[in-house]
C-alpha positions as CSV (number, residue, x, y, z in Angstrom):
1,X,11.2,5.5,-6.2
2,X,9.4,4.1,-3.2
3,X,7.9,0.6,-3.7
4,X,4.5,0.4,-2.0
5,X,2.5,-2.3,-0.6
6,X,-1.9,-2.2,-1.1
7,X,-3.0,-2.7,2.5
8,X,-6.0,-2.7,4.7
9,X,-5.4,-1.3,8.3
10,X,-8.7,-2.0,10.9
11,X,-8.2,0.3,13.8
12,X,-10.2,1.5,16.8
13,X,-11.5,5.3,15.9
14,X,-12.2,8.2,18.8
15,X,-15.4,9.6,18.5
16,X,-17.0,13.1,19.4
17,X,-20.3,13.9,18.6
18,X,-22.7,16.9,19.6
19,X,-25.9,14.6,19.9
20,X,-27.5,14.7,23.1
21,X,-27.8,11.4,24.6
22,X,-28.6,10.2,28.3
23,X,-25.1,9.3,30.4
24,X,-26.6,5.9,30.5
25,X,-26.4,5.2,26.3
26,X,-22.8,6.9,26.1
27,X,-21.7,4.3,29.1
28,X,-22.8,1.8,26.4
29,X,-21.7,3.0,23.2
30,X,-19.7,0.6,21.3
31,X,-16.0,1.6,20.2
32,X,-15.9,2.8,16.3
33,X,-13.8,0.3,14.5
34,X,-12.6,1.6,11.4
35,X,-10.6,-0.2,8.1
36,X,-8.6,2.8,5.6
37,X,-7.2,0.9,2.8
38,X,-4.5,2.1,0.6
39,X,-0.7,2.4,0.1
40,X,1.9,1.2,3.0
41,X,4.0,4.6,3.2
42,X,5.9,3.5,6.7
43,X,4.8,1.3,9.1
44,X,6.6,1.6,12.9
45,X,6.2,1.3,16.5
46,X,4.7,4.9,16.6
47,X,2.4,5.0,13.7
48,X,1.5,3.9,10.2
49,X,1.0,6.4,7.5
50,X,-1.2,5.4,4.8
51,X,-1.0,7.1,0.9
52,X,-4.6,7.5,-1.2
53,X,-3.4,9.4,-4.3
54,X,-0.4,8.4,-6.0
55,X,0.9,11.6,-8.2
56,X,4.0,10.1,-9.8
57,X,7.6,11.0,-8.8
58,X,9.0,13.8,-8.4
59,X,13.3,15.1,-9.9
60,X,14.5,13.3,-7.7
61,X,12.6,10.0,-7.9
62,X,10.3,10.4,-4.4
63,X,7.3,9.0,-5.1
64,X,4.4,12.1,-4.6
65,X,1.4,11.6,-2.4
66,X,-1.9,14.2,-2.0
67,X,-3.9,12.3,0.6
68,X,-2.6,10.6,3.2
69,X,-3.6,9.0,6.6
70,X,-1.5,8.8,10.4
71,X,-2.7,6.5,12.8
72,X,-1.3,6.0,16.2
73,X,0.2,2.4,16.0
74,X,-1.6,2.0,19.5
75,X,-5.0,2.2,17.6
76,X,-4.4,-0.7,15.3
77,X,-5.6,-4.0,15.4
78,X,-4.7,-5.2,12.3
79,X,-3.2,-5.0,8.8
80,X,-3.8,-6.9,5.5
81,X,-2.0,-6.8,2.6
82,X,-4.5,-6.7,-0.2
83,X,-2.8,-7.1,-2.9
84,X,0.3,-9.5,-3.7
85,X,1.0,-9.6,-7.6
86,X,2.2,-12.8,-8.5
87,X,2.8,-14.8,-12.2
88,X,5.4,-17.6,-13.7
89,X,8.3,-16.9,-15.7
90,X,8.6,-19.3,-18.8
91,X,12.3,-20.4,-19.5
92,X,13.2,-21.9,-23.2
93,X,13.2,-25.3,-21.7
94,X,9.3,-25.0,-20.8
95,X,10.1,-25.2,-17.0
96,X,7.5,-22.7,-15.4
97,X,9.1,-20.8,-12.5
98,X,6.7,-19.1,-10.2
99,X,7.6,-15.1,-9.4
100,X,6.4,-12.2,-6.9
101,X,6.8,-8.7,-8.2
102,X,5.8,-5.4,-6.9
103,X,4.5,-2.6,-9.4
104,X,6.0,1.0,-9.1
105,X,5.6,4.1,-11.6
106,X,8.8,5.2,-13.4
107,X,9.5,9.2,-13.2
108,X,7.6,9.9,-16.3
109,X,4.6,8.1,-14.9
110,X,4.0,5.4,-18.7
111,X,5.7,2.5,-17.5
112,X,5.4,0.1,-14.9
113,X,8.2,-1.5,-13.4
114,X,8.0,-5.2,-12.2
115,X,10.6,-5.4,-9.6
116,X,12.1,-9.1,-9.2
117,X,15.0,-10.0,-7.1
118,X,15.7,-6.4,-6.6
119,X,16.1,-5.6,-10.3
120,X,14.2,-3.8,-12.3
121,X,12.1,-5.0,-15.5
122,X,9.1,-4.5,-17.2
123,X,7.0,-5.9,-20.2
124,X,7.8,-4.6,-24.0
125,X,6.5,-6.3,-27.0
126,X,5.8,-9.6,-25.2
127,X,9.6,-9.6,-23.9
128,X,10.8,-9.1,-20.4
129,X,13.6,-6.7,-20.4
130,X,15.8,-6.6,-17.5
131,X,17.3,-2.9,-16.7
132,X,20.4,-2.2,-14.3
């Protein structure tokens, strides 16, 4: 199971176009600058590939994708994370701790994980449950 980060990526577009247009408006065309939002499959110095349609996982844990995005690293000018859960863990004492968890589907696709600290856990009946 891959964990995935909600991003924004704004990057400068090509453009083609069969219009007919005078040499003189082409020369002053503005570059198409473009934002995809979406899941964070790999980000690198050659490229960042983008996931629309998460599908579950697959035997052998991989999360499955159906639509994705590749844009040239070159092309980007910038990426936002969109999304960073967040929420406070009360102790018995009262003493309210402040967390950061990421969300994942499990292989049968009902639960969702909250991943803290590298382990796993996820809500039932109120409790947090901790699993190895």
């Amino acid at each position: 199971m891959k964990l995935l980060t909600h991003v924004e990526v704004e990057w400068i577009d090509a453009q083609s176009s069969m219009d007919i247009l005078p040499v003189s408006k082409l020369e002053e065309h503005p570059i198409a600058v473009t934002k995809s939002c979406g899941y964070l499959i790999k980000e690198d110095k050659e490229k960042i590939v983008l996931g629309f349609m998460l599908f579950g996982v697959d035997e052998n844990d991989d999360t499955l994708m159906k639509h994705y995005q590749i844009i040239p690293r070159k092309m980007v000018k910038k990426i936002i994370k969109l999304f960073e859960p967040h929420g406070v863990t009360i102790k018995k004492s009262g003493e309210k701790i402040p967390i950061k968890y990421t969300l994942a589907y499990r292989k049968d696709g009902g639960l969702i994980y909250v991943l803290k600290d590298k382990k796993k856990v996820f809500k039932k009946g109120g409790k947090t449950v901790r699993l190895n």
